[in-house]
NUDREN-695371 format. One record per residue: residue in three letters; x, y, z of N, C-alpha, C, O in turn. Coordinates in steps of 0.1 Angstrom, whole numbers, padded with zeros to 4 digits, always signed. Example, Ala and Ser with C-alpha at 12.3 -4.5 7.8 and 13.67 -1.06 7.14 Angstrom:
ala+0132-0057+0078+0123-0045+0078+0132-0033+0078+0142-0033+0085/ser+0128-0022+0071+0137-0011+0071+0129+0000+0079+0134+0011+0080/
END
This chain:
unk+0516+0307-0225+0507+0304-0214+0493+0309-0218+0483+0303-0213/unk+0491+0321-0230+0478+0328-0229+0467+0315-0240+0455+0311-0237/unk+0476+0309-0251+0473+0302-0257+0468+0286-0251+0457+0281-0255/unk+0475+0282-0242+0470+0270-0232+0457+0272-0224+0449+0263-0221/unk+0458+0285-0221+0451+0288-0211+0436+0289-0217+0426+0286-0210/unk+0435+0295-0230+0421+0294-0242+0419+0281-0243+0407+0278-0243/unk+0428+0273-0244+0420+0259-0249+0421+0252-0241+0422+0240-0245/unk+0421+0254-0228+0415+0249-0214+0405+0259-0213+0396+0252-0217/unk+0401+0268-0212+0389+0272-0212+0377+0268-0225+0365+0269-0225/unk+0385+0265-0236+0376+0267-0247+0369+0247-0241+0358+0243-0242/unk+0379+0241-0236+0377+0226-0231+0364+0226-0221+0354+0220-0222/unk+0367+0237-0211+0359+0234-0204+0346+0241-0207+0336+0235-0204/unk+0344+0251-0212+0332+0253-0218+0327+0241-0228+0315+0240-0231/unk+0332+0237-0231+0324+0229-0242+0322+0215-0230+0313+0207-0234/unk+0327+0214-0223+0323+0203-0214+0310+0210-0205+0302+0203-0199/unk+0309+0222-0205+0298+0226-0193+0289+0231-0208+0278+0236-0204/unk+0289+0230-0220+0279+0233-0229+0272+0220-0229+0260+0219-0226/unk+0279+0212-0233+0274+0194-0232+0268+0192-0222+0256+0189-0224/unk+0274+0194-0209+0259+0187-0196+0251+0195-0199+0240+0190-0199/unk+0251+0210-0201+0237+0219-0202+0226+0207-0212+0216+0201-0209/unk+0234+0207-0223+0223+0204-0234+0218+0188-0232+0207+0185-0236/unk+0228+0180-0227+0225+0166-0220+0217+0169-0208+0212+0159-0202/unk+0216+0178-0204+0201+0181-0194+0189+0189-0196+0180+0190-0188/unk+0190+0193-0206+0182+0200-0214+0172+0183-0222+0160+0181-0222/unk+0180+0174-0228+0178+0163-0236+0172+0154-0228+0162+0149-0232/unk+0178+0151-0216+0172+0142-0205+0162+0147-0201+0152+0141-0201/unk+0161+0160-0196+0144+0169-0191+0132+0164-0200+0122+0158-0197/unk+0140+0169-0214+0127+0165-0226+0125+0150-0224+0113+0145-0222/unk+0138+0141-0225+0133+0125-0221+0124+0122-0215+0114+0117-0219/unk+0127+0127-0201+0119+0128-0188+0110+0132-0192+0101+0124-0189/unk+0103+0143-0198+0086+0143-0200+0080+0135-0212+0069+0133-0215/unk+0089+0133-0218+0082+0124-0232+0079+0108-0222+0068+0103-0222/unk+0088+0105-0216+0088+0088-0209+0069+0093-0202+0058+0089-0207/unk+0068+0103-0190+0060+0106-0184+0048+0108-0194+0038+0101-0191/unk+0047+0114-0203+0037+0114-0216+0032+0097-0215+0022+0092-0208/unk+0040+0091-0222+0041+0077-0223+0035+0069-0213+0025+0061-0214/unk+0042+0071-0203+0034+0064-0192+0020+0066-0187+0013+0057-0184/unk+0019+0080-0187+0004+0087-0187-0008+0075-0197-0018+0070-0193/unk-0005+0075-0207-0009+0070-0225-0013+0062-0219-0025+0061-0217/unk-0002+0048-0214-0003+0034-0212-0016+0036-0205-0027+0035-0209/unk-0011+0041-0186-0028+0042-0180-0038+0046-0187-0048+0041-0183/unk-0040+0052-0194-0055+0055-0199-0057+0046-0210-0068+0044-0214/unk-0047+0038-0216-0052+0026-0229-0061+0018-0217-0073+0017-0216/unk-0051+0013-0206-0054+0000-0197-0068+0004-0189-0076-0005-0185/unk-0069+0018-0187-0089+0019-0180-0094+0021-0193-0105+0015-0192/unk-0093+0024-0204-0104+0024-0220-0104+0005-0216-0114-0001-0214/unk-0089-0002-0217-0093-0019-0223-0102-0025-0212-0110-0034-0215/unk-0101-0019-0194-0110-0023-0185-0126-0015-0189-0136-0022-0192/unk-0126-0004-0189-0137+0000-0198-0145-0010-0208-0156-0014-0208/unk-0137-0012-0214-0142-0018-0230-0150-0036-0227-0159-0042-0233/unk-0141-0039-0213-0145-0051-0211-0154-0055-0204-0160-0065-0207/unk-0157-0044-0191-0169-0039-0190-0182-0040-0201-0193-0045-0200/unk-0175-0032-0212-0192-0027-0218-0191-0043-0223-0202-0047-0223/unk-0183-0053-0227-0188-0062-0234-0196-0068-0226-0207-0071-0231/unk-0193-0072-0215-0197-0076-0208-0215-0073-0203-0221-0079-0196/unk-0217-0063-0209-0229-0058-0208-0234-0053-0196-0246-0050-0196/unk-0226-0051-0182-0228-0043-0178-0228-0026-0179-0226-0020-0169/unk-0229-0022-0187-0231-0007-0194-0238-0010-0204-0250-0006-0206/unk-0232-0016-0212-0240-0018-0225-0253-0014-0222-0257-0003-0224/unk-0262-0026-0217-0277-0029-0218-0279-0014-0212-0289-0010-0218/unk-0274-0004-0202-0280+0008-0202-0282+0017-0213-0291+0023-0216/unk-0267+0015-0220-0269+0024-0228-0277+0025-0239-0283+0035-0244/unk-0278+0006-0245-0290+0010-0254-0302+0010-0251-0310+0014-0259/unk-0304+0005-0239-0319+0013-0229-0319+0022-0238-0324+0020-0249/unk-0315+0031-0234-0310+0046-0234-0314+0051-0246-0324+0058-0248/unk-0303+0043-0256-0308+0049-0268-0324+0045-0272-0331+0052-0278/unk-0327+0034-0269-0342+0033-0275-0352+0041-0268-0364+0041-0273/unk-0349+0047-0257-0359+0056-0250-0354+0069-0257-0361+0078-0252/unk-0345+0073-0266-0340+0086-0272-0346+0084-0288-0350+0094-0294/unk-0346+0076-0293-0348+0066-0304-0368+0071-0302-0375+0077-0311/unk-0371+0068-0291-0386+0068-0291-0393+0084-0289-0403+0089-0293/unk-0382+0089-0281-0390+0104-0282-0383+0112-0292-0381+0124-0289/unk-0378+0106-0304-0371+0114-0311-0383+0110-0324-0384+0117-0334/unk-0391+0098-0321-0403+0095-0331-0414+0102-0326-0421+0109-0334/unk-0416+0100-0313-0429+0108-0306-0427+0126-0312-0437+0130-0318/unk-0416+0134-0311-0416+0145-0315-0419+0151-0327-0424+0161-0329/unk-0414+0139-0337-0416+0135-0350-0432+0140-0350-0435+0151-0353/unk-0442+0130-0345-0448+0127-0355-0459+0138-0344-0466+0146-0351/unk-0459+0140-0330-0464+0153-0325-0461+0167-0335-0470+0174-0334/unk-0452+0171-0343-0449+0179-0346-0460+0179-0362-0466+0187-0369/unk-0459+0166-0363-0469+0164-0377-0483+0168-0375-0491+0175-0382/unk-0485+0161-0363-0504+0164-0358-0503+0179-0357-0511+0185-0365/unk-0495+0188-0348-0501+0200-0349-0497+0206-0361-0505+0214-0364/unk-0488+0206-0369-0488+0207-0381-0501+0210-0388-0506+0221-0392/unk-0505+0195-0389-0523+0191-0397-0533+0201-0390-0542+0206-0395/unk-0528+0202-0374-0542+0207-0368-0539+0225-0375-0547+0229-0383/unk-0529+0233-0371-0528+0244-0377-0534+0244-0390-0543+0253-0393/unk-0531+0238-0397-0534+0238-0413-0547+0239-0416-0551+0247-0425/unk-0557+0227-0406-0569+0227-0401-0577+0238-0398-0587+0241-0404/unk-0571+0245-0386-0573+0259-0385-0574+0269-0395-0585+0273-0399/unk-0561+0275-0402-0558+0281-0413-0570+0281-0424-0576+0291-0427/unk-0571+0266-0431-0579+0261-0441-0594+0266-0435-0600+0274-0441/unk-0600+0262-0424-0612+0264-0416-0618+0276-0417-0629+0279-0421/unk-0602+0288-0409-0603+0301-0409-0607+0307-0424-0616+0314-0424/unk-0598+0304-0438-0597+0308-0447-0613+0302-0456-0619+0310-0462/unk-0617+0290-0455-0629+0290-0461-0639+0292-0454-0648+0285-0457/unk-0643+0301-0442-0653+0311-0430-0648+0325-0442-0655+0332-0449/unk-0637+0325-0442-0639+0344-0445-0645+0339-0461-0654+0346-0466/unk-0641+0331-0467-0641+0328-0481-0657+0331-0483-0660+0341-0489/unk-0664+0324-0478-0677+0319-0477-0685+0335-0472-0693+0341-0479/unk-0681+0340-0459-0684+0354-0457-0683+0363-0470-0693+0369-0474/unk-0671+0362-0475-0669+0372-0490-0679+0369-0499-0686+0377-0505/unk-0681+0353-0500-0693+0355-0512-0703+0359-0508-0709+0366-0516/unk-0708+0357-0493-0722+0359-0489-0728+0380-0493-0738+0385-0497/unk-0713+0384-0488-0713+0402-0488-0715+0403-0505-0725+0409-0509/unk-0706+0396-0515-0706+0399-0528-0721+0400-0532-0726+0410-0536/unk-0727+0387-0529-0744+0382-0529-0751+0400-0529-0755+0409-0537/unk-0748+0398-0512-0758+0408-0510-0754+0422-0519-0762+0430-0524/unk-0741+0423-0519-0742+0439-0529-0744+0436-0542-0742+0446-0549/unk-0747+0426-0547-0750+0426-0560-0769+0425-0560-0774+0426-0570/unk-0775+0422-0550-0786+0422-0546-0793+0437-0543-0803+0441-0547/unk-0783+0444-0534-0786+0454-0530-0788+0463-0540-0797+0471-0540/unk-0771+0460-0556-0770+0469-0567-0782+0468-0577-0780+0474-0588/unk-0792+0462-0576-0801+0453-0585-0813+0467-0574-0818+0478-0577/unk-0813+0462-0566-0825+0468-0557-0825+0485-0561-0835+0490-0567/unk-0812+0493-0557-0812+0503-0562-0812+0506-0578-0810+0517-0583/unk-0812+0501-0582-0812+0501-0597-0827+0505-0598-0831+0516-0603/unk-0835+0494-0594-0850+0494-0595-0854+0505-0588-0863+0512-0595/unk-0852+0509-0581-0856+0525-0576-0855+0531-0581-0864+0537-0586/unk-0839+0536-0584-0837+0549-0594-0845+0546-0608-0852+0555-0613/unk-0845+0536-0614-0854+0538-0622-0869+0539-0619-0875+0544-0629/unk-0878+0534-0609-0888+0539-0606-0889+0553-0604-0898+0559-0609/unk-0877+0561-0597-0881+0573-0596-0880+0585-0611-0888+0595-0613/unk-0866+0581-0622-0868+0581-0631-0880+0580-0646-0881+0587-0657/unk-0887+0566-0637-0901+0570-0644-0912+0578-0639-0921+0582-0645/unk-0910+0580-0628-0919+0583-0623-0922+0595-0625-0933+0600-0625/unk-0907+0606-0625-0904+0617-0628-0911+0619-0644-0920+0627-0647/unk-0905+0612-0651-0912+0615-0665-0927+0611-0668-0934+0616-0677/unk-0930+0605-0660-0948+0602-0660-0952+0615-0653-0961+0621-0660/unk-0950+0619-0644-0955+0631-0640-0948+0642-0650-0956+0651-0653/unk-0936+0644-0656-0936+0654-0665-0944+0656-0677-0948+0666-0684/unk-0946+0645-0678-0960+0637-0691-0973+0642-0687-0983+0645-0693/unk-0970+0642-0680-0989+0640-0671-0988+0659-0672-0995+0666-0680/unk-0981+0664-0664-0979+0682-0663-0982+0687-0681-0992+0693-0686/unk-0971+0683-0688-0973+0682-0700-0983+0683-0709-0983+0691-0718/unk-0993+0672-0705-1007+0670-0711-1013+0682-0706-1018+0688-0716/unk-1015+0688-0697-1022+0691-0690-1019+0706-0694-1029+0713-0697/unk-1007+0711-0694-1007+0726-0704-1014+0724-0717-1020+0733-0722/unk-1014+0715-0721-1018+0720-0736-1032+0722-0737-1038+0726-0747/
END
């Protein structure tokens, strides 16, 4: 009896293992079908979508759209170029004012170095004309 009684239970476990895993299998079915069906609706509003845009109700907005993106993507362009030039403008402007200032200062200290030159040596001679003169004048 102990032997019968194992392979009626080993029976019926294996019959209650099977529906587990045949519902385990059908669950998964059940969400893969649902996947699937999900898929289909969204191809069928993309193919209403799509016929739409041929139809050019969207369309003609969108490339509105793009050529007003298209235009201030040129406008930024070439805005970016002018103040570009005008900075540069500035810069170059700024840089040949100091330039022109540097020569003008160079000018004068080489003017000024000329001027004192002429002094020190006037006082130079002048020093020795009067030691000349003192000079003469002992003997």
């Amino acid at each position: 009896a102990g032997a019968a009684e194992e392979k009626r239970r080993a029976v019926v476990l294996g019959k209650v293992v099977g529906r587990w895993n045949q519902g385990q299998v059908s669950g998964a079915f059940s969400k893969w079908a649902a996947i699937v069906a999900q898929e289909q609706h969204r191809a069928a509003i993309l193919h209403k979508v799509a016929g739409r845009w041929r139809q050019g109700q969207v369309s003609g907005a969108f490339f509105g759209w793009m050529a007003g993106a298209a235009e201030e993507k040129r406008r930024a362009v070439v805005l970016g170029k002018v103040v570009g030039r005008w900075n540069q403008g500035q810069v170059s402007g700024a840089f040949s004012k100091w330039a022109a200032i540097v020569a003008q200062e160079q000018h004068r200290a080489a003017i000024l170095h000329k001027v004192a030159g002429r002094w020190r040596q006037g006082q130079v001679s002048g020093a020795f004309f009067g030691w000349m003169a003192g000079a003469a004048e002992e003997k």
